[in-house]
Jmol script that loads the backbone (N, CA, C; Angstrom):
load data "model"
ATOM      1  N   UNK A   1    -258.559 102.947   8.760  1.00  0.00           N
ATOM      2  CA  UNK A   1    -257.223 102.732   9.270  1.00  0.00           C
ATOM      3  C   UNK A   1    -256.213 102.828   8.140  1.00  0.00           C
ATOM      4  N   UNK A   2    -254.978 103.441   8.203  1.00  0.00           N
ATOM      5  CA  UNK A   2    -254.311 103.857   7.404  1.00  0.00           C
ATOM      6  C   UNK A   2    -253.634 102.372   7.642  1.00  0.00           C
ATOM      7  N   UNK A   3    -252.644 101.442   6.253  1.00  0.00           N
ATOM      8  CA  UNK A   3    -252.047 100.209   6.188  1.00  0.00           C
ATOM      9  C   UNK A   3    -250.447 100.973   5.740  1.00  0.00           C
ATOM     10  N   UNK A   4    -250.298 102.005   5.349  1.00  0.00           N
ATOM     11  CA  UNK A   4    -248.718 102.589   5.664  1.00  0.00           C
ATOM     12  C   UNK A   4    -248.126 101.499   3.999  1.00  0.00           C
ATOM     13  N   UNK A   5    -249.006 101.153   3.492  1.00  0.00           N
ATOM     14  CA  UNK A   5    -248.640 100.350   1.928  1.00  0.00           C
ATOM     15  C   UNK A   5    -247.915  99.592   2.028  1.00  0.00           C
ATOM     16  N   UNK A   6    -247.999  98.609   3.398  1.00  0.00           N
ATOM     17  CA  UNK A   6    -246.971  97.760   3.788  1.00  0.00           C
ATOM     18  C   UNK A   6    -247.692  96.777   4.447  1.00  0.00           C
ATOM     19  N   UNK A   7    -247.568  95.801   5.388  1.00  0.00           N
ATOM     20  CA  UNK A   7    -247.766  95.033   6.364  1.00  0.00           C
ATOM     21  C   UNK A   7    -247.461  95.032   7.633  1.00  0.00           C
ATOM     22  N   UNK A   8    -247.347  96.419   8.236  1.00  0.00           N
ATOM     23  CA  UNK A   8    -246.709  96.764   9.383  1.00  0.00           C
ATOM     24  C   UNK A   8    -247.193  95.912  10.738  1.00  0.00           C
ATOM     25  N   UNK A   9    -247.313  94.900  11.587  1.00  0.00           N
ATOM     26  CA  UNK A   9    -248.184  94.702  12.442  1.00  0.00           C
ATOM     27  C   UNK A   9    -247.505  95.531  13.711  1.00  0.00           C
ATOM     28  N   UNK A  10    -248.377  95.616  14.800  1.00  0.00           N
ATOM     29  CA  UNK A  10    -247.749  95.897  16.349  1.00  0.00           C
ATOM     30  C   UNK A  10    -246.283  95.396  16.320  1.00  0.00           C
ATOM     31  N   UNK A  11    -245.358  96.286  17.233  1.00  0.00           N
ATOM     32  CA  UNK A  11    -244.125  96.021  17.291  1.00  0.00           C
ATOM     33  C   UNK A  11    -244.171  95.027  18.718  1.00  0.00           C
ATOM     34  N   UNK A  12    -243.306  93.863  18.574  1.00  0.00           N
ATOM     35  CA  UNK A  12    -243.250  93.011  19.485  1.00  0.00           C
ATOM     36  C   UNK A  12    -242.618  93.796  20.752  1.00  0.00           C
ATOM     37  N   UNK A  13    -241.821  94.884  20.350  1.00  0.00           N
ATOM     38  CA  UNK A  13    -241.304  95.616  21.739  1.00  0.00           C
ATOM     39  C   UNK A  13    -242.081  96.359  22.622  1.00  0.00           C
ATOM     40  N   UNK A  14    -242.997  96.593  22.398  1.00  0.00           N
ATOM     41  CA  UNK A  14    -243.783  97.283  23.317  1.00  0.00           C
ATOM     42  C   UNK A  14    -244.680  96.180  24.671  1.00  0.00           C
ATOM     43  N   UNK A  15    -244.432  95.044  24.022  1.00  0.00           N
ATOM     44  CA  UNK A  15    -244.977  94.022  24.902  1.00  0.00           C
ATOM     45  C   UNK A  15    -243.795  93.175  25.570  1.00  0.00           C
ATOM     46  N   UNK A  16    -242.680  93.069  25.041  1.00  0.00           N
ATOM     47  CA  UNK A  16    -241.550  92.042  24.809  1.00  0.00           C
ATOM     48  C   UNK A  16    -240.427  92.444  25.698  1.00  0.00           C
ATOM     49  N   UNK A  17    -239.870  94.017  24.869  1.00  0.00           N
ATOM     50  CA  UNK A  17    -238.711  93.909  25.239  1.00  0.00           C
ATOM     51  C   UNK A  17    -238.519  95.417  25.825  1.00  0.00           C
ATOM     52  N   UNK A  18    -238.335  95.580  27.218  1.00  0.00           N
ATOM     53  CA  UNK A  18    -238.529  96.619  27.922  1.00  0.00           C
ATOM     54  C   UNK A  18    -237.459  96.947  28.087  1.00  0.00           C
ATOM     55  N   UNK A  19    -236.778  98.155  27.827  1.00  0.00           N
ATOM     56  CA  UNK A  19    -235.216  98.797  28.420  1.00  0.00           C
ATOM     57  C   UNK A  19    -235.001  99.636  29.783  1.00  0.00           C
ATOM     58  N   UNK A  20    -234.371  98.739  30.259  1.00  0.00           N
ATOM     59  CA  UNK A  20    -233.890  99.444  31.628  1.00  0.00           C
ATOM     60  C   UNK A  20    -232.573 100.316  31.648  1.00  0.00           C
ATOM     61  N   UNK A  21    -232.624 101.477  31.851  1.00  0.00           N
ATOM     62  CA  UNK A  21    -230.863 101.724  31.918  1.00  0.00           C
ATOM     63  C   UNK A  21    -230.846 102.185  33.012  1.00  0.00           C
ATOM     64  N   UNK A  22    -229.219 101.757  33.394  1.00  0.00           N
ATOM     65  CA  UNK A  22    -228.630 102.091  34.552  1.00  0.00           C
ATOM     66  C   UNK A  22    -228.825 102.613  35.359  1.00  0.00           C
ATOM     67  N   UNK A  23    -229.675 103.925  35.544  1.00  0.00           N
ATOM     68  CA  UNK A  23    -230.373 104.989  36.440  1.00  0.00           C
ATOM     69  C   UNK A  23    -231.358 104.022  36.721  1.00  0.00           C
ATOM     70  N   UNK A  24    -232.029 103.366  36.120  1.00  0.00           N
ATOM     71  CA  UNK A  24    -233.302 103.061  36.509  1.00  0.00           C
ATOM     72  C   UNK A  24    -234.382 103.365  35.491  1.00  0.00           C
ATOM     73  N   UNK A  25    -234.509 104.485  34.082  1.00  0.00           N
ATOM     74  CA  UNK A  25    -235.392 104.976  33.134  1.00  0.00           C
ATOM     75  C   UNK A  25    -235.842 103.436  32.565  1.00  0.00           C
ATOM     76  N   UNK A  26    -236.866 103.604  32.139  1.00  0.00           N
ATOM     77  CA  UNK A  26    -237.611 102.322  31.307  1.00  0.00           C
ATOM     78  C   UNK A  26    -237.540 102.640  30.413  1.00  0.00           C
ATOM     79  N   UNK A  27    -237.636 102.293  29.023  1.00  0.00           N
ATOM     80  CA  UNK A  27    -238.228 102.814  27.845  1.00  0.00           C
ATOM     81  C   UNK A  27    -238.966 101.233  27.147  1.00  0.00           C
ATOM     82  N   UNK A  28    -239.309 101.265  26.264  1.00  0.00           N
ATOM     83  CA  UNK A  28    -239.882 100.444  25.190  1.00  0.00           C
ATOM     84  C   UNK A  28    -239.178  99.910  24.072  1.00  0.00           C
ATOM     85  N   UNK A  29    -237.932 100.203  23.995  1.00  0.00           N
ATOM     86  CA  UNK A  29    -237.144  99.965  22.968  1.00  0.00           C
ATOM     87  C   UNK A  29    -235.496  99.600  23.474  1.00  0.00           C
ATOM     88  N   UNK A  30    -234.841  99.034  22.469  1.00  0.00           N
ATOM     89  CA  UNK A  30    -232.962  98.859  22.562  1.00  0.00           C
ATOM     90  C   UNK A  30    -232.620 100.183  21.470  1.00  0.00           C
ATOM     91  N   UNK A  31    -233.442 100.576  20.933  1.00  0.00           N
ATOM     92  CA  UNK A  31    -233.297 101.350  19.480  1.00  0.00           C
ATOM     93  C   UNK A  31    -233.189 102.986  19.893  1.00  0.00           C
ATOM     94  N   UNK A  32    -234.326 102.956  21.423  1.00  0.00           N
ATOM     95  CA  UNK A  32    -234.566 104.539  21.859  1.00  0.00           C
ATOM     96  C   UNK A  32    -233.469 104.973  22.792  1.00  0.00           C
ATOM     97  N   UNK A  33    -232.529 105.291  22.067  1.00  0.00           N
ATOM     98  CA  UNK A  33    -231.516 105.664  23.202  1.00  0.00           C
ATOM     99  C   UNK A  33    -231.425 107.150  23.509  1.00  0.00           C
ATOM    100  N   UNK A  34    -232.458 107.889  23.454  1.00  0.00           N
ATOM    101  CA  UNK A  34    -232.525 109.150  23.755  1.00  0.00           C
ATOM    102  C   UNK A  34    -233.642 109.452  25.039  1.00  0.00           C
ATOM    103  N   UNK A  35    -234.701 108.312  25.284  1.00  0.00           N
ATOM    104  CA  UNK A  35    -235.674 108.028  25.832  1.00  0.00           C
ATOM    105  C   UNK A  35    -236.763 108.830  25.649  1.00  0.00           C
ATOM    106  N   UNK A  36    -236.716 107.891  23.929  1.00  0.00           N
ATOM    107  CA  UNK A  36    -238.360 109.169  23.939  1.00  0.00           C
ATOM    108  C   UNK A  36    -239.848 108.607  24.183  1.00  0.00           C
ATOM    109  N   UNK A  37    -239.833 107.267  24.499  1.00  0.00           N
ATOM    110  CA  UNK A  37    -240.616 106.312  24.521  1.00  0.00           C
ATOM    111  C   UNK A  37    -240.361 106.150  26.308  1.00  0.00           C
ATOM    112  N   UNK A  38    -240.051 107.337  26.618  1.00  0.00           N
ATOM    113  CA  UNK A  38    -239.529 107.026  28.649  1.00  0.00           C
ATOM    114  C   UNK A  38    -241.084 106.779  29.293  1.00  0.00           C
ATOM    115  N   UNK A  39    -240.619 105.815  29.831  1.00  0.00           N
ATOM    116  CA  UNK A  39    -242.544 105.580  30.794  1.00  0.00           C
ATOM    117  C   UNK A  39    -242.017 105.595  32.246  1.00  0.00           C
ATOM    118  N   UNK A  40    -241.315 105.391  32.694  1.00  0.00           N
ATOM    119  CA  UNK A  40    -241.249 106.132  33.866  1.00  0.00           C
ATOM    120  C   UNK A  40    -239.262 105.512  34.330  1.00  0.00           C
ATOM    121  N   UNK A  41    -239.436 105.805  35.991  1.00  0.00           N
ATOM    122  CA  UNK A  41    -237.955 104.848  36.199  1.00  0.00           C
ATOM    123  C   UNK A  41    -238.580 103.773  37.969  1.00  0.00           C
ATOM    124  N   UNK A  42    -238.106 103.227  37.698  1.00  0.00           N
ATOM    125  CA  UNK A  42    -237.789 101.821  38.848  1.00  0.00           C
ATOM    126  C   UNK A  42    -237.297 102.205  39.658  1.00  0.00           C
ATOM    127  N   UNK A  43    -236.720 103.345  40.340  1.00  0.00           N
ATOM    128  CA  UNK A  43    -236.612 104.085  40.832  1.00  0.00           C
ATOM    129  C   UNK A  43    -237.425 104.783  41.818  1.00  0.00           C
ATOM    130  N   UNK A  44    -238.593 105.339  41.364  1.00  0.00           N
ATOM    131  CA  UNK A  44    -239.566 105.696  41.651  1.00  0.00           C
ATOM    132  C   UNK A  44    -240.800 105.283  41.472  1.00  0.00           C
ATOM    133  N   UNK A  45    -241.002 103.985  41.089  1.00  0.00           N
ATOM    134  CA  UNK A  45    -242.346 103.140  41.147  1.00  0.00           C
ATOM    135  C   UNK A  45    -241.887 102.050  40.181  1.00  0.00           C
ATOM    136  N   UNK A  46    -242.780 100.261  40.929  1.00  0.00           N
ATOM    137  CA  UNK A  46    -242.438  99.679  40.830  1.00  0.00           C
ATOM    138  C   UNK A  46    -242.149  98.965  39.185  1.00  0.00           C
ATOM    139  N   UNK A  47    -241.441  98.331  38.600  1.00  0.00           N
ATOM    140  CA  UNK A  47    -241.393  98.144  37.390  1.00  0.00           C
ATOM    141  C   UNK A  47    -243.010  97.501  36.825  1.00  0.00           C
ATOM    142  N   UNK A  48    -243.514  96.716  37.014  1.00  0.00           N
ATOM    143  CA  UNK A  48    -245.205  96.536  36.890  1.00  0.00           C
ATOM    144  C   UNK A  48    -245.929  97.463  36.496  1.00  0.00           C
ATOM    145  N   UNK A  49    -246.144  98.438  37.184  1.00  0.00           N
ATOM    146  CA  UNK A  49    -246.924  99.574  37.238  1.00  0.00           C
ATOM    147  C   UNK A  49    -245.894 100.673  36.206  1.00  0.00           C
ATOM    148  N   UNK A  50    -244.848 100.481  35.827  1.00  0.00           N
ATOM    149  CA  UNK A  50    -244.486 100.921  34.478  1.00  0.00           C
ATOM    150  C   UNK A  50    -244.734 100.598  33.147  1.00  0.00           C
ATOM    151  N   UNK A  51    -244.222  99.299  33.443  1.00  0.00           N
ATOM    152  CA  UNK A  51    -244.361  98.303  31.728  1.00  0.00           C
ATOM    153  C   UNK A  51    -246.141  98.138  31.711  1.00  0.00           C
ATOM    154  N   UNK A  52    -246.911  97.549  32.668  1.00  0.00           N
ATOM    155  CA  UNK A  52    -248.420  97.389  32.201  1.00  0.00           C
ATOM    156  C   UNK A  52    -249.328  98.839  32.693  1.00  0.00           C
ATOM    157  N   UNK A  53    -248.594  99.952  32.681  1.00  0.00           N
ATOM    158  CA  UNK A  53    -249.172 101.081  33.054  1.00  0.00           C
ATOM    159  C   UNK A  53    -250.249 101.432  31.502  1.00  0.00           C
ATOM    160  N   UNK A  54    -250.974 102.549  32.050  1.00  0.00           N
ATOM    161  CA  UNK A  54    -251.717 103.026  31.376  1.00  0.00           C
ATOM    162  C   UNK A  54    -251.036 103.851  29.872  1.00  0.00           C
ATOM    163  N   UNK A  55    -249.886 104.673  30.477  1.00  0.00           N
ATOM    164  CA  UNK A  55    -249.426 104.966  28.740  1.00  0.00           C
ATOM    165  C   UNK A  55    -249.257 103.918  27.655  1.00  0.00           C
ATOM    166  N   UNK A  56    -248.350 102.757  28.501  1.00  0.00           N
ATOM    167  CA  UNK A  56    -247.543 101.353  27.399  1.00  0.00           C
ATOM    168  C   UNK A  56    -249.126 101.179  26.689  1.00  0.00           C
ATOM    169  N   UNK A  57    -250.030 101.009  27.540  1.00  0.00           N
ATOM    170  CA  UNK A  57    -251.067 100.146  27.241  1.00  0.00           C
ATOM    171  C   UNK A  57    -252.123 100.958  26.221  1.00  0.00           C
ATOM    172  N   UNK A  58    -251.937 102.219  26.108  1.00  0.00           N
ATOM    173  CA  UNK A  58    -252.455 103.229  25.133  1.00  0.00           C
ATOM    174  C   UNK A  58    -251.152 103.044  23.896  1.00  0.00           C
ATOM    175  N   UNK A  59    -250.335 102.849  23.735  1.00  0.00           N
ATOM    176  CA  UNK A  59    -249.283 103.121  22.916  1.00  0.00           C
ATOM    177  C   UNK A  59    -249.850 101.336  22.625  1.00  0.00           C
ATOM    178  N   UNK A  60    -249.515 100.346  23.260  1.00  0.00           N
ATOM    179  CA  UNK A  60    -249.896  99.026  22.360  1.00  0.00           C
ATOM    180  C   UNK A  60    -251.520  99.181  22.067  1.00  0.00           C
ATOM    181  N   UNK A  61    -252.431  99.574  22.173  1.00  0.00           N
ATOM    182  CA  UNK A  61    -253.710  99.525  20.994  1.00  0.00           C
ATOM    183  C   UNK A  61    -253.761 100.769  20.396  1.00  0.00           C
ATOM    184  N   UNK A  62    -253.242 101.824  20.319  1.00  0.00           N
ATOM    185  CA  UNK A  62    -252.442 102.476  18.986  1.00  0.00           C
ATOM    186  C   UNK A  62    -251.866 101.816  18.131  1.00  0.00           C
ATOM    187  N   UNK A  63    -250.842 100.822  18.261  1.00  0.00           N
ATOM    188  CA  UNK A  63    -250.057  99.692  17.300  1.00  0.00           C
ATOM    189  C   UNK A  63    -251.263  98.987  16.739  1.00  0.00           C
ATOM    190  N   UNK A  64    -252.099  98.684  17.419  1.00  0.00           N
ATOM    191  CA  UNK A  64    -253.119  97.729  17.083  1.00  0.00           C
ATOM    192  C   UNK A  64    -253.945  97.995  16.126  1.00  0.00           C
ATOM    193  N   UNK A  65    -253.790  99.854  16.168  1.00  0.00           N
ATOM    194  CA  UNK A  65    -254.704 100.154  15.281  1.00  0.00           C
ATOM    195  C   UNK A  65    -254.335 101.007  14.228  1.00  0.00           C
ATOM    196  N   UNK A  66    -253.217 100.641  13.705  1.00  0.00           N
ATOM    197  CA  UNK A  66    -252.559 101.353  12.823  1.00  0.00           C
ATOM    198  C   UNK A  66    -251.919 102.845  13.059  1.00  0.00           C
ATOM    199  N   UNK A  67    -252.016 103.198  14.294  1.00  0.00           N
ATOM    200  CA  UNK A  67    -251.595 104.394  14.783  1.00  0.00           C
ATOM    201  C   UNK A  67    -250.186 104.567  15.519  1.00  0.00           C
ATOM    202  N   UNK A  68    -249.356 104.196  14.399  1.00  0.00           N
ATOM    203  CA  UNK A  68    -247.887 104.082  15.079  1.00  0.00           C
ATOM    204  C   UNK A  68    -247.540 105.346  15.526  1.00  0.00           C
ATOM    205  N   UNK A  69    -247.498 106.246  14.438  1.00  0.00           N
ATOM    206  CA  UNK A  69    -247.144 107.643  15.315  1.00  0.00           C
ATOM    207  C   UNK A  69    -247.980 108.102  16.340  1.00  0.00           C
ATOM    208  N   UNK A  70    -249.295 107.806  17.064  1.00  0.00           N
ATOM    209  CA  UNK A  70    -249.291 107.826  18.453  1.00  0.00           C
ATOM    210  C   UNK A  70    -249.398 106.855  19.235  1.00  0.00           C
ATOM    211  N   UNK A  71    -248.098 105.929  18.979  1.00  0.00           N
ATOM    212  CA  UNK A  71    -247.849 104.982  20.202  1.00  0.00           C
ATOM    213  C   UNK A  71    -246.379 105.249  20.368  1.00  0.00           C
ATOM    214  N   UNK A  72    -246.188 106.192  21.270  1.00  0.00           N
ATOM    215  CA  UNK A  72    -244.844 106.455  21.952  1.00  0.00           C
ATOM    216  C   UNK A  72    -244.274 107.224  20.556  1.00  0.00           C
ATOM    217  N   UNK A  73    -243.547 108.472  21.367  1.00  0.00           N
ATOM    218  CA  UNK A  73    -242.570 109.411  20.324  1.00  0.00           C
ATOM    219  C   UNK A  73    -241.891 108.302  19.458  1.00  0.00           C
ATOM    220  N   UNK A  74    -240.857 107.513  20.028  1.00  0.00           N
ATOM    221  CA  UNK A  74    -239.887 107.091  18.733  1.00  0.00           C
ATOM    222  C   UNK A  74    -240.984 106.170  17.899  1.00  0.00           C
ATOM    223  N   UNK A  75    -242.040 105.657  18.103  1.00  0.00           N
ATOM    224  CA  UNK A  75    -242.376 104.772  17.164  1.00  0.00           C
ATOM    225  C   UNK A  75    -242.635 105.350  15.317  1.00  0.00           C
ATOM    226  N   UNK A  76    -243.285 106.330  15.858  1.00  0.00           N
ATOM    227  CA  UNK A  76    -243.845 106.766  14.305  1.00  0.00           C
ATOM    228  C   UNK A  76    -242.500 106.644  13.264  1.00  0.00           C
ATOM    229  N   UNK A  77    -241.408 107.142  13.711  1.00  0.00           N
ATOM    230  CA  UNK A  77    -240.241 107.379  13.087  1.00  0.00           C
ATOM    231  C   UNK A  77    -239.068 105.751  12.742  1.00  0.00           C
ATOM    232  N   UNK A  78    -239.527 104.962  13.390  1.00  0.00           N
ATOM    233  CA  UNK A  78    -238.883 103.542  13.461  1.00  0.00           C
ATOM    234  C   UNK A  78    -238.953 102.328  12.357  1.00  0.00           C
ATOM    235  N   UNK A  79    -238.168 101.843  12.561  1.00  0.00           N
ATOM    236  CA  UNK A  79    -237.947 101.162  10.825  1.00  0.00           C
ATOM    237  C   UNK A  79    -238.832  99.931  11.404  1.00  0.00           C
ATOM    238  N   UNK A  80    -239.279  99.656  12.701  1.00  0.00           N
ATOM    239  CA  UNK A  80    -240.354  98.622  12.816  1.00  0.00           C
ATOM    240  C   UNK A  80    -240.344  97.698  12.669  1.00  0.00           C
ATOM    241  N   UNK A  81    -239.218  96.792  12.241  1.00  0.00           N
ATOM    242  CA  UNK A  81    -238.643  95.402  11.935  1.00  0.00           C
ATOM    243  C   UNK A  81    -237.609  95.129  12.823  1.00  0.00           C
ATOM    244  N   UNK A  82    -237.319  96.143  13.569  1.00  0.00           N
ATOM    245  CA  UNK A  82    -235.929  95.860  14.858  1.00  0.00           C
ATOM    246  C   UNK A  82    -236.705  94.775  15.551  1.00  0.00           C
ATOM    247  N   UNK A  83    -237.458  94.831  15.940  1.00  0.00           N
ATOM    248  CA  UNK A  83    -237.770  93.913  17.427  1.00  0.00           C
ATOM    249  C   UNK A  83    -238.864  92.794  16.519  1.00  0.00           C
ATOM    250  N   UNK A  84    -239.720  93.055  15.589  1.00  0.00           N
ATOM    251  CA  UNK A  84    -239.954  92.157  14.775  1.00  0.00           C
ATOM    252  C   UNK A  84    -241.602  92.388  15.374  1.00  0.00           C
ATOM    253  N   UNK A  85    -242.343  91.688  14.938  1.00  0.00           N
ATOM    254  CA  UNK A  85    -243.936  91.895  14.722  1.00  0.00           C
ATOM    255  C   UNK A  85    -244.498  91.070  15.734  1.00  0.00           C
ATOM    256  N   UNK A  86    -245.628  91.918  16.177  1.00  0.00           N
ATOM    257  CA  UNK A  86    -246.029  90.652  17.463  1.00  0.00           C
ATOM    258  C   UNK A  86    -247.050  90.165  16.298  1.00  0.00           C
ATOM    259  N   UNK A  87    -247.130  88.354  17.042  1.00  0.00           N
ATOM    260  CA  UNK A  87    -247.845  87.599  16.607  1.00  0.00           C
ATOM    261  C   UNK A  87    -249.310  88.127  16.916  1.00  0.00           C
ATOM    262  N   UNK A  88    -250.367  87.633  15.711  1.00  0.00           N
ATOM    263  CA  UNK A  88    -252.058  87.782  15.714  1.00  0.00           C
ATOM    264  C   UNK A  88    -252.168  87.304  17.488  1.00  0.00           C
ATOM    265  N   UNK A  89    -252.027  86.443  17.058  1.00  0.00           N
ATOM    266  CA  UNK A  89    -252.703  85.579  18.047  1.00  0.00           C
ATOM    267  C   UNK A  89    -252.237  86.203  19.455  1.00  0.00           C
ATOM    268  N   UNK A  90    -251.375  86.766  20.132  1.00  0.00           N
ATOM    269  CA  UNK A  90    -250.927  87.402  20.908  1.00  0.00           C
ATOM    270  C   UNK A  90    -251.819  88.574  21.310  1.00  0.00           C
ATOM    271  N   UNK A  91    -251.528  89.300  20.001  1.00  0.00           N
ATOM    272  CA  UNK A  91    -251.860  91.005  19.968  1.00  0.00           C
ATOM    273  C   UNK A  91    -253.860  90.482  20.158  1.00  0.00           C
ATOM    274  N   UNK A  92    -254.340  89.265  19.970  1.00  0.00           N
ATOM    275  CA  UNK A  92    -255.466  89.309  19.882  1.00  0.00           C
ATOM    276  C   UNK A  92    -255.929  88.531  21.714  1.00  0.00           C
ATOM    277  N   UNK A  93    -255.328  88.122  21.938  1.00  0.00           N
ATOM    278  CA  UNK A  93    -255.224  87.866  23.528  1.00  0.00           C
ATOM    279  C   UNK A  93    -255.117  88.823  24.084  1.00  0.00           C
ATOM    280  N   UNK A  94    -254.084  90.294  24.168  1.00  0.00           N
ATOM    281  CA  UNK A  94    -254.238  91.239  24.956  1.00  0.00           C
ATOM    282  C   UNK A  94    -255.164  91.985  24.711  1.00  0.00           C
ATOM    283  N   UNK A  95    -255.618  91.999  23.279  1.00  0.00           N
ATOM    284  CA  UNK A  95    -257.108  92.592  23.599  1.00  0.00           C
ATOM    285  C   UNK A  95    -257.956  92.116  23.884  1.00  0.00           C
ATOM    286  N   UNK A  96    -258.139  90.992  24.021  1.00  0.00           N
ATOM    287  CA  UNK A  96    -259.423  90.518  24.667  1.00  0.00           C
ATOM    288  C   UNK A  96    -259.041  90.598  26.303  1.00  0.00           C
ATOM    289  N   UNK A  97    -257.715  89.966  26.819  1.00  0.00           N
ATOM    290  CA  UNK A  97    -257.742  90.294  28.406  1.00  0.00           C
ATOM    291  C   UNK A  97    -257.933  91.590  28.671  1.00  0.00           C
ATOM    292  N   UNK A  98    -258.023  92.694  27.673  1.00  0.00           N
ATOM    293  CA  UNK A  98    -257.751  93.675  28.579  1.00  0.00           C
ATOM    294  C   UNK A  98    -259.262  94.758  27.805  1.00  0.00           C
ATOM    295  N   UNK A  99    -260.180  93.966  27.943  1.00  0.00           N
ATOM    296  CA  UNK A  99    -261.408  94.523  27.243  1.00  0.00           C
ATOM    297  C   UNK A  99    -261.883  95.369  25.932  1.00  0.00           C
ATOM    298  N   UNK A 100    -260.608  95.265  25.264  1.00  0.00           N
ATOM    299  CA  UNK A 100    -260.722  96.705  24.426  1.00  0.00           C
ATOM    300  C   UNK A 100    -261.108  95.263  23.086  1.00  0.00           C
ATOM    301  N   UNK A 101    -262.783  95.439  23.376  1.00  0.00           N
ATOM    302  CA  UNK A 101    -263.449  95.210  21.759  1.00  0.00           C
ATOM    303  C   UNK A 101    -263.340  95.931  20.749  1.00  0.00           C
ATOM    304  N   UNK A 102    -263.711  97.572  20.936  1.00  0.00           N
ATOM    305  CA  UNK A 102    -263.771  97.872  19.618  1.00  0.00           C
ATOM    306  C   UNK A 102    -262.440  97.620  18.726  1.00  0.00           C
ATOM    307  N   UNK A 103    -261.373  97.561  19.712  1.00  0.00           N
ATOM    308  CA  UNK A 103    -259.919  97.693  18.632  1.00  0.00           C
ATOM    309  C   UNK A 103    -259.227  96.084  18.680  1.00  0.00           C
ATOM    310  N   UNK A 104    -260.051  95.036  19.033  1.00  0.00           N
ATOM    311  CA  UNK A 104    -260.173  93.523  18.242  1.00  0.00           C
ATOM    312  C   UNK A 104    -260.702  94.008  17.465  1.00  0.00           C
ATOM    313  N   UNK A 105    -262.024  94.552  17.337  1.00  0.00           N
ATOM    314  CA  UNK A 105    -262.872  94.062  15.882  1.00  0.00           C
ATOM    315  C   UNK A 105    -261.981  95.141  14.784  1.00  0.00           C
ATOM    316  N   UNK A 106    -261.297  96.043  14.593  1.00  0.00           N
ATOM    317  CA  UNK A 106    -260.940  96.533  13.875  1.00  0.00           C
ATOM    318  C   UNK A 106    -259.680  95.945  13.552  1.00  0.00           C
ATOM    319  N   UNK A 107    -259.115  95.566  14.723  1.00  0.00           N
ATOM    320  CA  UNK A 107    -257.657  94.393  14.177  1.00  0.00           C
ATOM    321  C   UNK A 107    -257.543  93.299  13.526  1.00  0.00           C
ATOM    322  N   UNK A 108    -259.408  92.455  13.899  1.00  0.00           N
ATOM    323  CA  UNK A 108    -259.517  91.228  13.164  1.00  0.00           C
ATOM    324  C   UNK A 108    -259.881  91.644  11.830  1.00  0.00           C
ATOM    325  N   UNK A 109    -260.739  93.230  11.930  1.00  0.00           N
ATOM    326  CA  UNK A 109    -260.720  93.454  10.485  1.00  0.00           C
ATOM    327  C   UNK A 109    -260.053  94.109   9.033  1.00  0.00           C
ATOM    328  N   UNK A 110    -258.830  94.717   9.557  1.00  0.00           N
ATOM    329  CA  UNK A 110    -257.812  95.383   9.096  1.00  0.00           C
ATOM    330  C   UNK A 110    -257.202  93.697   8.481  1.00  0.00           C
ATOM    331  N   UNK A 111    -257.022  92.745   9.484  1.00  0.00           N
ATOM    332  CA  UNK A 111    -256.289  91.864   9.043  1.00  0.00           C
ATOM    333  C   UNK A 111    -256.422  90.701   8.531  1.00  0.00           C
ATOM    334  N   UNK A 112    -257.820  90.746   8.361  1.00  0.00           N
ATOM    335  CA  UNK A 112    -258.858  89.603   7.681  1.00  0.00           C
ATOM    336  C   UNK A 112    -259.169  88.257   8.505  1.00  0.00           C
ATOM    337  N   UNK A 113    -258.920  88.383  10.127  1.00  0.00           N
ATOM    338  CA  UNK A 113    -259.504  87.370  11.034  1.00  0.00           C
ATOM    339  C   UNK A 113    -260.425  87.103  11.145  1.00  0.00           C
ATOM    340  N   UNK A 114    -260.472  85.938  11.884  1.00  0.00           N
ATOM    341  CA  UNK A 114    -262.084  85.381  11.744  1.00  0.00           C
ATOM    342  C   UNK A 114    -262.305  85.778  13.609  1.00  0.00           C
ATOM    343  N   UNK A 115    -263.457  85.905  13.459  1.00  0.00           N
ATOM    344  CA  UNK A 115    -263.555  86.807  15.278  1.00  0.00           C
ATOM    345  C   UNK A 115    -265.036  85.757  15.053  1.00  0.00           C
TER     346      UNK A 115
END
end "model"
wireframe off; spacefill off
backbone 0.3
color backbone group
């Protein structure tokens, strides 16, 4: 796993803070105002089945696993401190609710947890 020579963890926005605009478009960010991080619109299916859909949820264990540039277009490019870092303990709850072992054990081990 690449560490980017920093301490980057998962961005709290991809779990946190969901953008709705006016039409109805979702995105993942306050920052993506071009919607490149677009997961769908409210509009046309219900907000649920947007925010915990299958892309968000590939784009947050990408974050998880050091793979910012493939979790959603704007991420790779993002200064990553806007929305601020999701907590361990969080980012280690959605992976366990949502079965994905192999990328706990690589998160507890990238980050020196005790699993």
């Amino acid at each position: 796993m690449a560490t980017h020579g920093d301490d980057r963890r998962p961005c709290a926005g991809l779990w946190n803070t969901p953008m709705v605009y006016v039409n109805g478009d979702v995105t993942t960010c306050c920052l993506d105002q071009h919607l490149d991080n677009k997961l769908g619109n409210i509009t046309e299916q219900p907000f649920d089945g947007i925010w915990n859909g299958s892309e968000n949820h590939g784009w947050r264990v990408n974050q998880c696993e050091d793979r910012f540039e493939q979790s959603g277009p704007y991420c790779g490019r993002c200064n990553w401190q806007s929305a601020g870092a999701m907590p361990h303990d969080k980012v280690i709850a959605y992976l366990e609710g949502t079965g994905e072992v192999e990328a706990l054990a690589r998160y507890r081990e990238r980050w020196g947890l005790p699993g």
